[in-house]
C-alpha positions in Angstrom: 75.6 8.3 -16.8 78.3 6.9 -14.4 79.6 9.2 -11.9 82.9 9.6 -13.6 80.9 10.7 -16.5 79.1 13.5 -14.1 82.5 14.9 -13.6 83.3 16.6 -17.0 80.4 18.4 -16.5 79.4 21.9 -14.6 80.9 22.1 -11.0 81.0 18.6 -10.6 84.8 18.7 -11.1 85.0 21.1 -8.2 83.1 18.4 -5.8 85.6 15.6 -6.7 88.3 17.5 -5.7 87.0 18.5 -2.3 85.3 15.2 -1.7 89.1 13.9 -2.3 90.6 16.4 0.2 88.7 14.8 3.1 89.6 11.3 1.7 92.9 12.5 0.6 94.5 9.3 2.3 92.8 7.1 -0.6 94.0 7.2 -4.3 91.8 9.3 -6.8 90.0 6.3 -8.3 89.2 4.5 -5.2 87.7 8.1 -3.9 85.9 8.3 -7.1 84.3 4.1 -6.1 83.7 5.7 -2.4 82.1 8.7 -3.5 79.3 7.0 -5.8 78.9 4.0 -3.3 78.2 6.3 -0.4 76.0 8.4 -2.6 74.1 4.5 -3.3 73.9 4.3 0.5 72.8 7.3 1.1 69.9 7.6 -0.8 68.8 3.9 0.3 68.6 5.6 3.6 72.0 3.0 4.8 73.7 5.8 6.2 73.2 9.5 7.7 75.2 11.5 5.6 75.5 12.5 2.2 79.3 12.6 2.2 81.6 10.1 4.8 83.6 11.5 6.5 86.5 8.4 8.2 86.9 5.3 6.2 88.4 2.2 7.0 88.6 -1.7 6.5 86.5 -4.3 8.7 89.7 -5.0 10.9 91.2 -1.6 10.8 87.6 -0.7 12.6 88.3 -3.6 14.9 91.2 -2.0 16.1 90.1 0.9 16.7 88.1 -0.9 18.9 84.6 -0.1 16.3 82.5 -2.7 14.2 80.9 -3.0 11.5 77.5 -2.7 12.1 75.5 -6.1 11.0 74.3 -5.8 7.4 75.6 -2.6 6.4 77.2 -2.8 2.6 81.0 -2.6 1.9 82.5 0.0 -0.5 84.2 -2.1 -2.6 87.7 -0.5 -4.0 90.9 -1.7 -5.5 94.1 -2.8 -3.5 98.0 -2.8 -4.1 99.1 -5.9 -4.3 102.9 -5.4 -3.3 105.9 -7.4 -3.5 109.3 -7.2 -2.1 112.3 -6.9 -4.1 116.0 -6.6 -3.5 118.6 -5.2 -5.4 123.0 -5.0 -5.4 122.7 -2.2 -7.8 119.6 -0.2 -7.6 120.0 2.7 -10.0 119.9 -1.2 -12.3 115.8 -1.2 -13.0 116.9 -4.9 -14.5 118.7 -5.8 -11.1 115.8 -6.1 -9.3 114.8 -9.8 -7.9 111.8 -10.7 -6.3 111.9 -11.9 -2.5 110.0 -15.1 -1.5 108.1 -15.4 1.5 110.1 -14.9 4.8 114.0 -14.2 2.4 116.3 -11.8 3.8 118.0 -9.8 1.6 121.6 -10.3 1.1 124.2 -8.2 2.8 124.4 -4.8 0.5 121.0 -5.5 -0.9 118.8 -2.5 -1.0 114.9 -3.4 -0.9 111.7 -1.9 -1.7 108.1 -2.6 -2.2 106.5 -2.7 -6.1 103.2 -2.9 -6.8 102.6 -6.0 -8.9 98.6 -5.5 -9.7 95.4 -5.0 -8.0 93.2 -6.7 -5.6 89.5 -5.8 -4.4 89.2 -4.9 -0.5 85.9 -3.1 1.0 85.7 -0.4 3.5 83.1 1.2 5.5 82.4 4.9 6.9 82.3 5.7 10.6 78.5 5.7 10.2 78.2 2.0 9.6 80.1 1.3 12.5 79.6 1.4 16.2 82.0 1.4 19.2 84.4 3.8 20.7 84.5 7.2 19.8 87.0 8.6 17.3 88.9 11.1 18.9 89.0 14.6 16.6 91.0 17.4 16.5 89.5 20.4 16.1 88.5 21.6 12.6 90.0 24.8 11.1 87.6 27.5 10.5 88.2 30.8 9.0 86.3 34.1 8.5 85.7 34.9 4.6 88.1 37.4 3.4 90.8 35.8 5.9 93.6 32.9 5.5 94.8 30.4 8.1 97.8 31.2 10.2 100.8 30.4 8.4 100.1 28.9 5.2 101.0 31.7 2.5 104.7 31.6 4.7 104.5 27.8 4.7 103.6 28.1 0.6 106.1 31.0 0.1 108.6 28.2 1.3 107.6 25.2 -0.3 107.7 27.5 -3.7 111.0 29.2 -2.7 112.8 25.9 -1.6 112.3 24.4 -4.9 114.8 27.5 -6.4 111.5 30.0 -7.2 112.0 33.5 -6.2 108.6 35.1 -5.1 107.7 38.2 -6.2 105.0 40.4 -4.8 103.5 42.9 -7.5 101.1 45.6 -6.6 98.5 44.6 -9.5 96.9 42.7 -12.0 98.5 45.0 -14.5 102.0 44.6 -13.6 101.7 40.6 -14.2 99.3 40.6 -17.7 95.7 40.9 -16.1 96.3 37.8 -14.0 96.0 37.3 -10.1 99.6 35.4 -10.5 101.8 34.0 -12.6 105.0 31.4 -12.1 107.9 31.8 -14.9 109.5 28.7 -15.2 112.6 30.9 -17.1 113.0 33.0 -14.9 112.1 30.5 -12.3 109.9 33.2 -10.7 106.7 33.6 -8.9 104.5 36.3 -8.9 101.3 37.3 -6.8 99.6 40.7 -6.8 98.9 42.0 -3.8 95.5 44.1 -4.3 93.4 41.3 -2.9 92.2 40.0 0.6 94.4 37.2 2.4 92.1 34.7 1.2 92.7 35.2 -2.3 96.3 35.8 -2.3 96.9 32.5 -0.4 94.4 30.9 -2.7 96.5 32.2 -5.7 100.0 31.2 -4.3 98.3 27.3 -3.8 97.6 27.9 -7.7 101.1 28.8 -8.2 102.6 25.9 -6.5 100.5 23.7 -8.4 102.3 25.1 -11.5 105.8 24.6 -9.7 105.3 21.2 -8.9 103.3 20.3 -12.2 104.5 21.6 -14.9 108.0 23.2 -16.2 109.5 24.9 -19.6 108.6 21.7 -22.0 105.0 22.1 -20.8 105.1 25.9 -21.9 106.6 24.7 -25.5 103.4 22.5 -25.8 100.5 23.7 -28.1 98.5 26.3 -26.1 95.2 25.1 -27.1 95.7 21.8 -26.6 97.2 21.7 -23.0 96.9 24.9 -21.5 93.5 24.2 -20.1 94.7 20.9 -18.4 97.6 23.1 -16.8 95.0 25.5 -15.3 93.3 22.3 -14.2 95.7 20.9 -12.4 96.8 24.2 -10.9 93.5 25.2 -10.0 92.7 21.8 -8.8 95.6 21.7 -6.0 94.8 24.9 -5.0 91.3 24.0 -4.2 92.6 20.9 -2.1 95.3 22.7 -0.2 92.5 25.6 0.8 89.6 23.0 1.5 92.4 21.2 3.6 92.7 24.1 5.4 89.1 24.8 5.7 88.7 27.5 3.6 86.2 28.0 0.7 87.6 28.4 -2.4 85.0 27.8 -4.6 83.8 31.0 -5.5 87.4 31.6 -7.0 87.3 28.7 -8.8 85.5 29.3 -12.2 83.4 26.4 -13.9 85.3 26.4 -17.0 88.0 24.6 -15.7 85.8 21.3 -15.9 84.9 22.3 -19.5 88.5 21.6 -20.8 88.6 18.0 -20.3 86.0 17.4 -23.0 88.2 19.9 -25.3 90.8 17.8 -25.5 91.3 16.2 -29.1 91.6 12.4 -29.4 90.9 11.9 -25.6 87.9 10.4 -23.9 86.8 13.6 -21.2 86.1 10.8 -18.4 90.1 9.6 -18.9 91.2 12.7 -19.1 89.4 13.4 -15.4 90.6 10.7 -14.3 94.2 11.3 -15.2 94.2 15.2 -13.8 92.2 13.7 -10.7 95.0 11.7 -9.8 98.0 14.5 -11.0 95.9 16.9 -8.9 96.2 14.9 -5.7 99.2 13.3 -5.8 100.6 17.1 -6.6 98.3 18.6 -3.6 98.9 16.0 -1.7 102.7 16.2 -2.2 102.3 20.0 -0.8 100.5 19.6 2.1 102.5 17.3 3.5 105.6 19.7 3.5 103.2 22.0 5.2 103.3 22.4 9.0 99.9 24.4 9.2 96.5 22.6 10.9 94.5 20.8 8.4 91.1 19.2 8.4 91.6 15.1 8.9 92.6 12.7 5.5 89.9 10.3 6.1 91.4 7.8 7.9 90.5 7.3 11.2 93.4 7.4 13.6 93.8 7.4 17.6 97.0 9.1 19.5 99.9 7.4 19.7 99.7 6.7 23.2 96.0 5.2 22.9 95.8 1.6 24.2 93.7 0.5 21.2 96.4 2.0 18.4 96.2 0.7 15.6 99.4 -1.5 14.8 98.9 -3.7 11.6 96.9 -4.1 8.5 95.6 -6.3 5.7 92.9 -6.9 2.9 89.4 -7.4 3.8 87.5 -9.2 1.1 83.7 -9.4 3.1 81.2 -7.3 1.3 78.9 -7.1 3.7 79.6 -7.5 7.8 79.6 -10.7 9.1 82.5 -11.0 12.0 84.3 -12.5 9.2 88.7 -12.8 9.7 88.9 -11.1 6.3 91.4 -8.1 6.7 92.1 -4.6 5.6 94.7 -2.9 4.0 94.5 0.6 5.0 95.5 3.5 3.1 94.1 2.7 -0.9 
């Protein structure tokens, strides 16, 4: 059973998503290639840790003035391969021309990157390198029952800001049984407010899940079919934004919701967990960046701005295992 396969089952679900918090820098599939590698390592006694914690490419390391230890393994994952193209009349998608090397675009030309296909590039955890330290910011941590400093205000406005009115209800009974609810009719957001901070916040995350997600043609969609991947992807957001923030959310976040991907008819469960993975954390990941609140790191390793060894440039590094090769890294897949 491949890892992917693991997911559609139990709590496993649950783990991706949090796993893909702390690498939340990395696209959904390459997390997935990072998380089974590491688990490889790990268990052929390669490296400390069960989980990585920064991740980076051979050079990236280099300028952060790390290496790559000598013999340690690569992860291998997939990279963008990205083109530059130029455009008079970009609302045209058929006006786009490709850029060779080195062209300018013409005067009034608007440009952008496009991703033509993929290319393999390896990276390594922290733990397989040595070299400077890594400077950290300190980790959020937050009594149970409690919620971090300014995120529900930060959600309240990310919800309200997209043209949702939020509604505070005094129970479960004045919203249908349910801890919240978002009305894409009446373009409306409802929490109850008979719970701890923790769960309140945790709800509102669900909610702007739903905001960003989904929308009126999803509720005209057969209920049995699709309302399980909804909860899914609202439930998996909300785990990312509270795990970002250091809380646990896990024992609000009921095992059924993994159960739904192999419920849906005429789709393989692995695809379809796949396919939320990747909704979940480009939706998530869409949040927390509109949120000014202190989060746990993405993954990548990162010095400040003023550090003499910033890092300034990247590429794609193609060595599988170290070797002082001048293969490069793309940062950022």
């Amino acid at each position: 059973m491949t890892e992917v396969e693991r997911l559609v089952t139990g709590d496993d679900w649950l783990r991706a998503l949090e796993f893909a918090t702390r690498l939340r820098s990395r696209s959904f599939h390459n997390v997935l290639l990072i998380h089974q590698a590491h688990a490889d390592h790990y268990a052929q006694g390669l490296v400390p840790a069960p989980t990585p914690t920064y991740v980076a490419g051979f050079r990236q390391w280099q300028t952060l003035g790390r290496s790559v230890m000598k013999g340690q393994p690569g992860t291998q994952i997939m990279a963008p391969v990205k083109v530059r193209v130029a455009s008079m009349t970009p609302n045209d998608p058929n006006s786009w021309r490709r850029l060779a090397g080195g062209e300018r675009a013409k005067p009034g030309e608007t440009t952008r990157s496009k991703m033509v296909g993929l290319r393999p590039a390896y990276v390594w955890d922290i733990s397989q390198t040595e070299g400077d330290p890594i400077p950290e910011k300190p980790r959020p941590k937050f009594l149970e029952g409690a919620a971090p400093d300014g995120l529900w205000e930060a959600l309240a406005e990310h919800i309200t800001k997209r043209g949702f009115d939020l509604r505070l209800v005094s129970n479960a009974k004045a919203i249908g049984g349910c801890n919240g609810i978002t009305d894409f009719m009446t373009r409306s957001v409802s929490v109850r407010v008979d719970m701890d901070d923790a769960a309140m916040v945790r709800t509102l995350a669900h909610e702007a899940g739903h905001v960003v997600l989904h929308g009126p043609i999803d509720m005209q969609e057969d209920a049995a079919r699709h309302r399980g991947i909804r909860e899914v992807e609202a439930e998996g957001v909300s785990l990312m934004i509270t795990a970002a923030h250091g809380m646990d959310s896990r024992q609000y976040t009921v095992p059924y919701v993994s159960r739904w991907a192999s419920q849906v008819p005429g789709k393989d469960p692995v695809q379809v967990v796949q396919d939320t993975g990747a909704r979940v954390r480009v939706a998530a990941i869409s949040i927390l960046n509109y949120l000014d609140t202190e989060k746990i790191p993405d993954g990548t390793p990162r010095l400040e701005d003023n550090h003499p060894a910033r890092a300034t440039s990247g590429g794609v590094d193609r060595s599988h295992r170290a070797r002082g090769s001048d293969s490069v890294e793309r940062s950022g897949l």
